[in-house]
C-alpha positions as CSV (number, residue, x, y, z in Angstrom):
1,X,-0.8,2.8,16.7
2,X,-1.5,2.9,12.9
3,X,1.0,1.4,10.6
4,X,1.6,2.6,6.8
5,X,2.8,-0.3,4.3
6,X,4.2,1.4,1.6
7,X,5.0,-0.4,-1.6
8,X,7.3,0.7,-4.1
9,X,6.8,-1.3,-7.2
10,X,8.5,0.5,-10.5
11,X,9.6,3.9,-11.4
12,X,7.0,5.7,-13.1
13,X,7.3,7.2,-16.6
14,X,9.6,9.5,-17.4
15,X,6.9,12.0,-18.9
16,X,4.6,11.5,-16.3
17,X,6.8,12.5,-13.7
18,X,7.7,15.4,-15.6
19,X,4.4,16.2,-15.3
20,X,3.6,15.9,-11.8
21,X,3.5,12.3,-10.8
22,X,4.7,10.4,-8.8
23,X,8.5,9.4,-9.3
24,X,7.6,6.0,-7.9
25,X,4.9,4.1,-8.5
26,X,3.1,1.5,-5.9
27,X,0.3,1.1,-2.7
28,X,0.0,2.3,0.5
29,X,-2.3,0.6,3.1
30,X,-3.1,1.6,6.6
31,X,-3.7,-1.0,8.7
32,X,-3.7,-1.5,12.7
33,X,-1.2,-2.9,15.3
34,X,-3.4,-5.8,15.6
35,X,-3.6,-7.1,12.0
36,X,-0.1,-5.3,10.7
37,X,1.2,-8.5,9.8
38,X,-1.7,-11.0,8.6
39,X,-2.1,-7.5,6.0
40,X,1.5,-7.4,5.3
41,X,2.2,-11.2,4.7
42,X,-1.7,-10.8,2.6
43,X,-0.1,-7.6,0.8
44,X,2.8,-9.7,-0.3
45,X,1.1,-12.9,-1.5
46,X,-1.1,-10.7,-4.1
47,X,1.7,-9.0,-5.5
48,X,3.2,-12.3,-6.0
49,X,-0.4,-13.5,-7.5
50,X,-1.0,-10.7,-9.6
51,X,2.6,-10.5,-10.8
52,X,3.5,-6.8,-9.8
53,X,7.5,-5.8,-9.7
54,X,8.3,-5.4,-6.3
55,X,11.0,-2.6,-5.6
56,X,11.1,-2.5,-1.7
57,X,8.2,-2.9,1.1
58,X,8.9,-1.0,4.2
59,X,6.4,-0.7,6.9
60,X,6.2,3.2,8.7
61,X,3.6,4.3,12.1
62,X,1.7,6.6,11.9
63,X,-0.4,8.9,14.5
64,X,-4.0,8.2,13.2
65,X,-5.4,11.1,14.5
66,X,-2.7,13.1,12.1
67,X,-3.0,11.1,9.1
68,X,-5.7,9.1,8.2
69,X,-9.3,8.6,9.5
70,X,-10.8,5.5,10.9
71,X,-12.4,4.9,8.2
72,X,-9.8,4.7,5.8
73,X,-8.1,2.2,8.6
74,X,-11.4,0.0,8.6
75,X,-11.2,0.3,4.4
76,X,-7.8,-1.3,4.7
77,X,-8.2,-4.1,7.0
78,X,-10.4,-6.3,4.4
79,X,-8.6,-8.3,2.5
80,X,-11.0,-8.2,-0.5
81,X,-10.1,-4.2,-0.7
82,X,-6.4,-5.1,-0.7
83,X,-6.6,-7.6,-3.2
84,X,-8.6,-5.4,-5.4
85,X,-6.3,-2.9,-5.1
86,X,-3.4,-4.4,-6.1
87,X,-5.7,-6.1,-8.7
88,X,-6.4,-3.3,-10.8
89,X,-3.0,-1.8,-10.4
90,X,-1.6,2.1,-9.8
């Protein structure tokens, strides 16, 4: 199984989402069963590092085969590409 952690941080602008984006903006990450929650405890510490507003953090599964590839799996499961991430922002 293929978990999504989905991280709601702040609502976006107000002209932005007029103008297509999103109404919320945050991460998502795509991690395995194995390492769901060494990533999600990871996710949690470099928002707290990198001083991002936290709205709410919910964690969904996914079929893998219907919604992302293994690459994109393998691309989330290093650390260093999380804390990147969340690093340079949305």
């Amino acid at each position: 199984m293929i978990y999504n952690i989905i991280v709601d941080c702040e609502k976006n602008d107000p002209v932005d989402y007029r103008c297509g984006g999103p109404y919320i903006l945050g991460f998502d990450f795509f991690v395995t069963d194995e390492n769901k929650n060494e990533i999600l405890d990871f996710v949690k510490e470099m928002l707290i590092k990198y001083k991002r507003p936290i709205m709410n953090i919910r964690v969904t599964e996914k079929r893998a085969d219907e919604y992302v590839g293994q690459e994109t799996i393998e691309y989330w499961s290093k650390k260093e590409n999380i804390e990147q991430c969340i690093k340079e922002g949305y």
